[in-house]
C-alpha positions as CSV (number, residue, x, y, z in Angstrom):
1,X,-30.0,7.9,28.8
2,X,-26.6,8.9,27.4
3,X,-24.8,6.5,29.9
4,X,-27.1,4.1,29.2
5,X,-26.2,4.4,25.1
6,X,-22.5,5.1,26.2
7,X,-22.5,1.1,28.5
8,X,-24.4,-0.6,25.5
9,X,-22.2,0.6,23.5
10,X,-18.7,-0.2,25.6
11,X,-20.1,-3.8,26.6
12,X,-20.8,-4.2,22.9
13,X,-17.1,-3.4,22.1
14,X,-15.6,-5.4,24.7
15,X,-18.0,-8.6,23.2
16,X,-16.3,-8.1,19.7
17,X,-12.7,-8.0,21.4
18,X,-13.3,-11.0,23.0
19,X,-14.8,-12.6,20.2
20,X,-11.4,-11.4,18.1
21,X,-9.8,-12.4,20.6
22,X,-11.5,-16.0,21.2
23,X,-11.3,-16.7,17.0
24,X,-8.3,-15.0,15.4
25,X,-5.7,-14.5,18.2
26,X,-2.2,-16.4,17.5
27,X,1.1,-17.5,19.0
28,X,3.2,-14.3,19.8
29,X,5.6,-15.3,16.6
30,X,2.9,-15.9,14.2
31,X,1.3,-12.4,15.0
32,X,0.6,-9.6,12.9
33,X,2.3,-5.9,14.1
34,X,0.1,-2.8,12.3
35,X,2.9,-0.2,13.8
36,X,6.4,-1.6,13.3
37,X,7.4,1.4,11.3
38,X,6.4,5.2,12.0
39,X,3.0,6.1,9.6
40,X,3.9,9.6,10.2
41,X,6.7,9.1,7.9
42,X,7.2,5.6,6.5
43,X,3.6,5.1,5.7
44,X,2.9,8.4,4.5
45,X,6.3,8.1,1.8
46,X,4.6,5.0,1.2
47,X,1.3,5.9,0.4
48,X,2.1,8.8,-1.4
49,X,4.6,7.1,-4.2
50,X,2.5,3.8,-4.5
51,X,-0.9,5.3,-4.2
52,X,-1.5,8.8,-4.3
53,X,0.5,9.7,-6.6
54,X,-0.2,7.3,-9.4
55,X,-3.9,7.8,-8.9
56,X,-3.5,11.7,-9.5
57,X,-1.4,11.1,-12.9
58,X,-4.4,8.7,-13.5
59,X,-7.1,11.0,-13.3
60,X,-4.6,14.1,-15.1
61,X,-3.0,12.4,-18.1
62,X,-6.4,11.2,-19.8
63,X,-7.0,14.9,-19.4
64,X,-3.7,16.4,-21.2
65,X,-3.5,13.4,-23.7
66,X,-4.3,13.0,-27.2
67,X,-7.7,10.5,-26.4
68,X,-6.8,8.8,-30.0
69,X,-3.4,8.2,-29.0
70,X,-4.1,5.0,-25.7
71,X,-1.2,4.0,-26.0
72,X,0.9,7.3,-25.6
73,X,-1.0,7.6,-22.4
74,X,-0.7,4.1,-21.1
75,X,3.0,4.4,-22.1
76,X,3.2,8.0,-20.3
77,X,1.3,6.6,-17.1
78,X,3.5,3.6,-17.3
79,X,6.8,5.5,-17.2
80,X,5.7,8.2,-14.2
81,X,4.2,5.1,-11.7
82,X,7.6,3.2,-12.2
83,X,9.4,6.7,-11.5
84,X,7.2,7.5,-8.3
85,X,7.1,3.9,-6.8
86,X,11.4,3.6,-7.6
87,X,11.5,6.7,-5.1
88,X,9.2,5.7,-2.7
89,X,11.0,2.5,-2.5
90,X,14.6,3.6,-2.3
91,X,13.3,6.1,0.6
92,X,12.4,3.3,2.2
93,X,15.3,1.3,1.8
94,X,17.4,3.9,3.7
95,X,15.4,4.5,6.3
96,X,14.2,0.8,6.9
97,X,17.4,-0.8,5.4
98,X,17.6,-3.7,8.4
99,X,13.9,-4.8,7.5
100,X,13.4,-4.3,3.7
101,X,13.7,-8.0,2.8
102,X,13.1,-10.1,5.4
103,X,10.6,-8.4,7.1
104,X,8.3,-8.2,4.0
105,X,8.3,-4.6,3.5
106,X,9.8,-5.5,-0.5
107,X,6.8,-7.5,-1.9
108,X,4.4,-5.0,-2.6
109,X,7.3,-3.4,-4.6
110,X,8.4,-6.4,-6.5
111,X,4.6,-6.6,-7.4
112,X,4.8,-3.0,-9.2
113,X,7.7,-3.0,-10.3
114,X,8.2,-7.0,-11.2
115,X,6.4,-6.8,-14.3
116,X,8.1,-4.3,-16.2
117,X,11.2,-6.0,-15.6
118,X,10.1,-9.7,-16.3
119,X,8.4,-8.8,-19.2
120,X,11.2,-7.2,-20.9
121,X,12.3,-11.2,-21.6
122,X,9.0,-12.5,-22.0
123,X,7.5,-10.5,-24.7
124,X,10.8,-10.8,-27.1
125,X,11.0,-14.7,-26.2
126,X,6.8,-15.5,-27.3
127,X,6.9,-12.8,-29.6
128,X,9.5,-15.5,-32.0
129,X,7.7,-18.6,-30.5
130,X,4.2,-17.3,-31.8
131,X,5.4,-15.4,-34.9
132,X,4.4,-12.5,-34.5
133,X,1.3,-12.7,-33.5
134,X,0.3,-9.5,-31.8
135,X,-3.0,-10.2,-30.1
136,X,-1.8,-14.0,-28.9
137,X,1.9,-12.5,-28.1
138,X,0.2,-10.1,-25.5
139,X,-2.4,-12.1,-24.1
140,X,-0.1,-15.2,-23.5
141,X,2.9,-12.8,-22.9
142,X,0.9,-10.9,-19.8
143,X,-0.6,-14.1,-18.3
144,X,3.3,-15.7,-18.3
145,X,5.0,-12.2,-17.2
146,X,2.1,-11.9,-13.9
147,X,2.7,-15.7,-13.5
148,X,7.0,-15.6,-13.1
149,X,6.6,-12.7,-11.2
150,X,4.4,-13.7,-8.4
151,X,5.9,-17.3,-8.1
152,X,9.3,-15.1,-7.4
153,X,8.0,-13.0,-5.0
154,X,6.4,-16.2,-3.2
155,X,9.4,-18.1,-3.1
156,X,11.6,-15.2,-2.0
157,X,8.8,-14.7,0.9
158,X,8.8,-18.4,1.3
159,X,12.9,-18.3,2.2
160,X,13.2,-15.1,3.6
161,X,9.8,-13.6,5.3
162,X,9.2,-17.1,7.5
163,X,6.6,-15.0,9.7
164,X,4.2,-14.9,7.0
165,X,4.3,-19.0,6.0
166,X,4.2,-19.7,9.9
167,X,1.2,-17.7,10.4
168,X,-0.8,-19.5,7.6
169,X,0.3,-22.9,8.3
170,X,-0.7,-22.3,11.9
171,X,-3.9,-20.5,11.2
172,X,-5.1,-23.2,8.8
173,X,-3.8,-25.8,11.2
174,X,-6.0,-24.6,14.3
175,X,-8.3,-22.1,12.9
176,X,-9.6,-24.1,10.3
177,X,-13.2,-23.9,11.4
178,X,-12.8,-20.1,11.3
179,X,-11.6,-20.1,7.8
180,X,-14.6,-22.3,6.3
181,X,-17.5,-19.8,8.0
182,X,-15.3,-16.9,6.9
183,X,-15.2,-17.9,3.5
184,X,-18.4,-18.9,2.9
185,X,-20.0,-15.8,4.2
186,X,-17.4,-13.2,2.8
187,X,-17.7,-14.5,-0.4
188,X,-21.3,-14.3,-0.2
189,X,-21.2,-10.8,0.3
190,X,-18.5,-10.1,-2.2
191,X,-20.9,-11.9,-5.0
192,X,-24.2,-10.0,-3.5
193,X,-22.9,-6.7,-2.8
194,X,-19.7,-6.6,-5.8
195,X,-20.9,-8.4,-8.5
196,X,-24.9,-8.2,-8.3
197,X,-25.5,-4.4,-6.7
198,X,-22.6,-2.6,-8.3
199,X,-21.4,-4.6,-11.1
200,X,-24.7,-5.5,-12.6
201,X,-27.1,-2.8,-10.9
202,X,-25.3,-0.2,-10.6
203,X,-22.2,-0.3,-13.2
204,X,-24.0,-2.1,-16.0
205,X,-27.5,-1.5,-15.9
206,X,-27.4,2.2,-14.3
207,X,-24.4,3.4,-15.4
208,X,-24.1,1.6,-18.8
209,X,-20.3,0.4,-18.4
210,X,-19.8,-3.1,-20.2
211,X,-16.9,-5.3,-19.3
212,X,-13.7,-4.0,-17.7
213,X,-10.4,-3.3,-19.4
214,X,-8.9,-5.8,-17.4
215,X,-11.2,-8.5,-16.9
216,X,-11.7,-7.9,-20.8
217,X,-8.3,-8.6,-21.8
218,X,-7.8,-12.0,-19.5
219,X,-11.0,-13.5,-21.7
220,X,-10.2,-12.1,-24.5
221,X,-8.6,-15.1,-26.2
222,X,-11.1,-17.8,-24.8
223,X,-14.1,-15.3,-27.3
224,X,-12.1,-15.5,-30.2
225,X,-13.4,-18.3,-32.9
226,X,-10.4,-18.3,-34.7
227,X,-7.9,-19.7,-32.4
228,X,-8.1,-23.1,-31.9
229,X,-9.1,-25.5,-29.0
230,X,-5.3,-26.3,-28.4
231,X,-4.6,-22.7,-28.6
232,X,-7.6,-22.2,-26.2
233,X,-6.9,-24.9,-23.7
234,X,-3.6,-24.1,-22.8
235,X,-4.7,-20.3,-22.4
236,X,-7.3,-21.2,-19.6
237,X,-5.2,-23.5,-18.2
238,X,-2.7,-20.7,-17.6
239,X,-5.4,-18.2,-16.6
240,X,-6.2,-21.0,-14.0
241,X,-3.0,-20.8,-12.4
242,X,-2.6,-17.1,-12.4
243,X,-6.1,-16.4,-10.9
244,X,-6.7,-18.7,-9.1
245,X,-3.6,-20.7,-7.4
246,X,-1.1,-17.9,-7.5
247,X,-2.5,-14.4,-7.9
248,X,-4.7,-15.0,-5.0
249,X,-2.1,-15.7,-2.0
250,X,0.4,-13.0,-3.9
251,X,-2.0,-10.1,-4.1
252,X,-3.0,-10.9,-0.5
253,X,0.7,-11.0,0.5
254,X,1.8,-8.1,-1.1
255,X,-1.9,-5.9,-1.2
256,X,-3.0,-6.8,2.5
257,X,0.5,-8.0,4.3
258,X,3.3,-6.1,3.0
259,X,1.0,-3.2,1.8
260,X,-0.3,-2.8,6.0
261,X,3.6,-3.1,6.6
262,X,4.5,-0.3,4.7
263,X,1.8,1.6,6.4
264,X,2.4,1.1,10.0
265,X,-1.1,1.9,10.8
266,X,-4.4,0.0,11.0
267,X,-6.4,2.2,9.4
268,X,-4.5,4.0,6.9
269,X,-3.6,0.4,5.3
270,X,-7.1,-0.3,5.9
271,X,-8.1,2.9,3.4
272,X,-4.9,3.0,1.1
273,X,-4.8,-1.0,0.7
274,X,-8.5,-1.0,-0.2
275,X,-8.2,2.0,-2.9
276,X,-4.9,0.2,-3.5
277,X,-6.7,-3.0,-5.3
278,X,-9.3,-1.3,-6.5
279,X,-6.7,1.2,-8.8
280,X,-4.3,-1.7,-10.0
281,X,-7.3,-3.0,-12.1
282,X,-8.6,0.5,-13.3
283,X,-5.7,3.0,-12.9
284,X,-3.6,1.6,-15.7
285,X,-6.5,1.2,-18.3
286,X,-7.9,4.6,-17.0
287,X,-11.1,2.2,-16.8
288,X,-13.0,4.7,-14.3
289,X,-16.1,3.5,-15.0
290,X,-15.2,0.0,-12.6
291,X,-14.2,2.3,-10.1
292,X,-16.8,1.0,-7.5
293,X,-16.8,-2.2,-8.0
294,X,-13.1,-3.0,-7.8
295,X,-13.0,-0.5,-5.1
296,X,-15.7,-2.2,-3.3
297,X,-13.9,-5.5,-3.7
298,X,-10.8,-4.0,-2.2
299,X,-12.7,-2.9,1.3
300,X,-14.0,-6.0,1.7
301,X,-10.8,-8.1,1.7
302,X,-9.2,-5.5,3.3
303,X,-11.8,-5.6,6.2
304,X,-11.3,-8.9,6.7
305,X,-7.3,-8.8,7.4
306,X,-8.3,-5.9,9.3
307,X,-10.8,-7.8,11.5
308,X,-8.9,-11.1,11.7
309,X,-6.4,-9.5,13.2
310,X,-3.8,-8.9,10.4
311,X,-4.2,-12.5,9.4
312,X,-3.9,-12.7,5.2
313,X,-5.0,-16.5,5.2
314,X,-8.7,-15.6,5.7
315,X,-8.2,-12.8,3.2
316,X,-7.1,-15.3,0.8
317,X,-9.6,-18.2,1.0
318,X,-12.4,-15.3,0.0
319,X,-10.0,-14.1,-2.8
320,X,-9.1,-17.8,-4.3
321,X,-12.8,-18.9,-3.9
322,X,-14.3,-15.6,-5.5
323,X,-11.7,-16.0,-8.3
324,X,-12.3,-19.8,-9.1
325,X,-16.0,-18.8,-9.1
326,X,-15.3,-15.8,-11.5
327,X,-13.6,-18.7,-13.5
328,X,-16.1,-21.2,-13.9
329,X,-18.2,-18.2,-14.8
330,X,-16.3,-17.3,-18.2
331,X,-17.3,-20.9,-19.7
332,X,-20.5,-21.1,-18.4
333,X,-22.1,-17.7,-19.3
């Protein structure tokens, strides 16, 4: 009986390689490598400084913190996650000097650390062009700072990391088939199982949660009756690009690609990248009542790079489709 189980369930793993194998295998040059670096060492510096860390001074400050004063704590977290990501990335310099740019282990760093260095023109700049106007001047400011950022990092992984580009354009060139069932059926479980189970079910109706900090804050503008149409349009035309045309290939190149790079090993990127996503949209706002649902999001992309075989265009097709639809879903609730 045991050999029995122990056959069904060999031939049924050999079935799935071969199916892998059959649907998602590239050219040698277009393949993704899960071990080029030593997860022992590399990966767990990395995990530790991007991940682990910040999500412990997450859960800590709100604990030691005035809870009137957000914005000490915000400002606090801020300044300690810079600190502990600028170590873990000049560790890795050192020890992975030869690699660090052109072999895309930089991008998930640029995405941290980006921000707080392209915002520091942005915010002065709008905050003249719009007068002072606080709540405009950090709605627009945020949407243009994410925006500049990402199209930098693209373009630098565009001229420098020609792996990546070369294993998209030849995935969407002969796997195209692939990518459509993919899509459809991985965004159909990330709008069942994210948005219906946990974020209405479970989240809203169970827990009580309303809308998150950060999914708050992109809309927040588009609720407001006294900014105008103009004032409006341009916003959603902005919050178009972000979400859906650049966010979704630069979160997957720097949360799935350069993220598993860092890692060195399947599974630990598999974990770490999925609790990854999930903590850039609550750590920061100490929103820990979206936990699961962002969480939840993160596995499922994740699983997908994983199963694909390291392949982040699948992972982005679910991510730009599940974003446009979260889109058209602001104007027409």
């Amino acid at each position: 009986m045991k050999e029995n189980s122990n056959n069904f369930w060999t031939n049924l793993k050999n079935k799935n390689n071969n199916f892998r194998s059959k649907h998602f295998d590239l050219s040698e040059e277009a393949r993704f490598r899960f071990d080029i670096l030593n997860y022992k060492i590399d990966g767990m510096i990395f995990v530790t400084s991007v991940l682990i860390v910040p999500l412990i001074l997450s859960l800590f400050i709100p604990l030691v913190a005035d809870s009137n004063s957000a914005i000490s704590r915000a400002s606090a977290f801020s300044i300690l996650y810079i600190i502990s990501v600028s170590i873990g990335m000049i560790f890795n310099c050192i020890r992975n000097r030869a690699g660090f740019f052109k072999g895309g282990y930089l991008w998930i760093y640029m995405f941290i650390l980006g921000p707080q260095i392209v915002s520091i023109i942005i915010f002065p700049l709008l905050r003249v062009f719009l007068k002072g106007n606080v709540e405009l001047t950090n709605s627009f400011a945020s949407l243009i700072t994410m925006i500049v950022t990402e199209v930098i990092i693209i373009t630098l992984a565009l001229i420098y990391d020609r792996k990546i580009f070369k294993r998209v354009k030849e995935t969407i060139k002969n796997k195209w088939k692939e990518i459509i069932l993919v899509t459809i059926i991985c965004t159909a479980l990330m709008f069942i199982f994210v948005t219906f189970i946990i974020q209405n079910l479970i989240e809203t109706k169970l827990i009580g949660v309303g809308e998150s900090n950060n999914q708050g804050s992109l809309v927040s503008i588009l609720k407001e009756d006294k900014y105008g149409l103009n004032v409006k349009i341009v916003y959603a035309i902005m919050l178009f690009i972000l979400t859906v045309i650049v966010a979704s290939f630069c979160e997957e190149l720097c949360l799935r690609n350069s993220f598993n790079l860092n890692a060195s090993n399947r599974w630990l990127g598999f974990v770490s990248s999925s609790l990854f996503f999930g903590f850039i949209h609550w750590g920061p706002n100490f929103d820990f009542g979206h936990i699961m649902s962002y969480s939840a999001a993160g596995f499922i992309l994740s699983g997908i790079f994983l199963y694909t075989k390291g392949n982040m265009t699948f992972s982005w097709f679910v991510h730009m489709l599940n974003n446009l639809i979260a889109f058209i879903l602001i104007f027409a609730i």
